[in-house]
N, C-alpha and C positions, 0 to 999 in steps of 0.2 A: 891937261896935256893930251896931245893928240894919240892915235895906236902907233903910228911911224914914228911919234919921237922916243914913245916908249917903249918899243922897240927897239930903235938903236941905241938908247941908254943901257938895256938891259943887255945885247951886244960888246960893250964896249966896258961894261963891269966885270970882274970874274965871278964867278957861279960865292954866294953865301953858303954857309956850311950849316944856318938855322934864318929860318924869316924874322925879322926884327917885331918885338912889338908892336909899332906903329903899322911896319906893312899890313902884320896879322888885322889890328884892326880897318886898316882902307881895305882889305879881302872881306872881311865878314859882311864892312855898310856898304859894299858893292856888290856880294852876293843877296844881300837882300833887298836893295833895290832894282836888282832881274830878276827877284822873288816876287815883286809889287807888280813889275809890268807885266812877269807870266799870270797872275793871279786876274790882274785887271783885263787883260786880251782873253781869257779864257770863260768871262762873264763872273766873276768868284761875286765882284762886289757890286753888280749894277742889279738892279730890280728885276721880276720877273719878265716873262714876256707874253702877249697875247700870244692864242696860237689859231693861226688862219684854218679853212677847210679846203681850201682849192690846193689842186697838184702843182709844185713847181716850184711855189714860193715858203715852206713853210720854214726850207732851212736858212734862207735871208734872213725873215723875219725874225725867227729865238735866236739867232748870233748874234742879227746888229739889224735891227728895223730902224735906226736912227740914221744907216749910213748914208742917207740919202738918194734922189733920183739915179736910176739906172741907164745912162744915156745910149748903154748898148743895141736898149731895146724899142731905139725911136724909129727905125726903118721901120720894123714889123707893127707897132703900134700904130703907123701913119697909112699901112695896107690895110688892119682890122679896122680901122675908120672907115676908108672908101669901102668897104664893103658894107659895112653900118651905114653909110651916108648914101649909099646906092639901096639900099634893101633895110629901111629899121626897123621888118618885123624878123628879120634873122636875129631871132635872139640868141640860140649857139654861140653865133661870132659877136655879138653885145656883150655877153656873159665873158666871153673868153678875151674880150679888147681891156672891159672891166680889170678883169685880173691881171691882165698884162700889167697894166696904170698901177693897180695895187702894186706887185710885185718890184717895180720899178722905182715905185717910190714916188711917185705923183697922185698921191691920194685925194685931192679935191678932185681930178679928174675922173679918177674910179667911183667916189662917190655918185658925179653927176650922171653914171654909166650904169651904176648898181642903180639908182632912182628909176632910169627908163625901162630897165627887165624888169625892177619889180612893179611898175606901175601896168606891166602884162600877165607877170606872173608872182602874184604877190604872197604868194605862203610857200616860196620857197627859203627854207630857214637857214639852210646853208650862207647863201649870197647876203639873207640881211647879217646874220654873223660878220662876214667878208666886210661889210659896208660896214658893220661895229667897229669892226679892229680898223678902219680907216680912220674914222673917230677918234679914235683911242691913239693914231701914231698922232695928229694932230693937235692932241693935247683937248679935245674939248670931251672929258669926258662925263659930261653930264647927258650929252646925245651921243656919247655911247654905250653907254649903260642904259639907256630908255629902245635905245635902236636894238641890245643884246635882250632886254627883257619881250622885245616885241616879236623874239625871234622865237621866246616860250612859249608865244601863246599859241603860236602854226604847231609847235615841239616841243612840248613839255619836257622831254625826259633827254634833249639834246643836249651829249653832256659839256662838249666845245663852249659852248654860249656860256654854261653853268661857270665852266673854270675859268672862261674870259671873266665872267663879271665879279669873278674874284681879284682878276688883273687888274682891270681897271678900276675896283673900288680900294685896290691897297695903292694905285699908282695916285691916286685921290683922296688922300690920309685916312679911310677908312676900315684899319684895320681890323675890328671886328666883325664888320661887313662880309670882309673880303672873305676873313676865316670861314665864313658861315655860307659862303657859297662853294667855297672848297670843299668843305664840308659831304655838301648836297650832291657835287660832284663824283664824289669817292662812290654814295650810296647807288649811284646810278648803277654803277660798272665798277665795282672795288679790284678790277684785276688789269683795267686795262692803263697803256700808257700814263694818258692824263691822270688818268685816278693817283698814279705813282707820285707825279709830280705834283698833282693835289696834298697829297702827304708830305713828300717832300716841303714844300713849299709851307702848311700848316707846322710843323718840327720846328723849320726855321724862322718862322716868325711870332711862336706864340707865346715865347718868352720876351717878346716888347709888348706882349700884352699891359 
């Protein structure tokens, strides 16, 4: 039944003096299923989420990295080109075309973007991270997790990369794994953000252990 027919049914009734059984129960299985959909829009019951290093994108990416290509951001994306395709040692505007691609949701392209700055500047950890979580939105997370550990060896104690490869090894049935990177995480920095969610994240998953 549509709101306007129910609406004018409830119109055209005089006011009840108690809710009937029946209504009471179609009130309760219809508050709780706008109890499902705020729980499921709010992330209650989808999986972790990587968490990027660059400015801009990281609140896209923990609400909804799955929402797909950003096509707001094709004008500017197609300027940081020609400036990349006139000048490829501006790596600045490389790095930051990069990010754009990530952020928008076009991650093969950011990949082949992060490949060319770090084929200039290769022990930046941050970016190979960046280019992990590209990996990781793509589903191939066997090279991202080899991309995040390669990201240890420039930064050992980088603690983004540590809690990603926790993301990526639970989004990969490796639940043990995962824990044990979360873990490593905490010890880096036990106060900050990530550490939090490190914990967080080990509480709620270590009783599937």
């Amino acid at each position: 039944m549509s709101k306007k027919n129910l609406r004018e049914k409830t119109a055209a009734v005089p006011k009840a003096k108690e809710i009937s059984t029946t209504k009471l129960v179609y009130l309760i299985l219809g508050l709780g299923f706008v109890g499902m959909i705020i729980l499921y829009s709010t992330d209650t019951f989808q999986t972790p989420k990587a968490i990027q290093n660059f400015s801009g994108s990281q609140n896209q990416n923990m609400n909804d990295p799955h929402a797909g290509a950003n096509l707001s951001n094709l004008q500017e994306i197609k300027r940081l080109e020609g400036i990349v395709n006139a000048n490829p040692n501006d790596l600045s505007t490389l790095v930051k075309l990069a990010h754009l691609l990530n952020d928008s949701g076009f991650f093969p392209k950011a990949i082949e973007n992060y490949k060319k700055y770090l084929a200039q500047k290769p022990n930046d950890a941050d970016v190979i991270v960046d280019m992990g979580v590209c990996y990781f939105e793509t589903k191939d997370f066997n090279t991202a997790i080899a991309t995040m550990k390669s990201a240890l060896k420039v930064n050992p104690t980088h603690q983004i990369a540590h809690f990603n490869l926790g993301i990526v090894n639970f989004s990969a049935g490796n639940l043990n794994e995962a824990i044990s990177w979360w873990k490593k995480t905490i010890e880096i920095n036990p106060i900050s953000e990530v550490a939090v969610k490190a914990k967080e994240l080990i509480n709620q998953h270590s009783q599937e252990k």
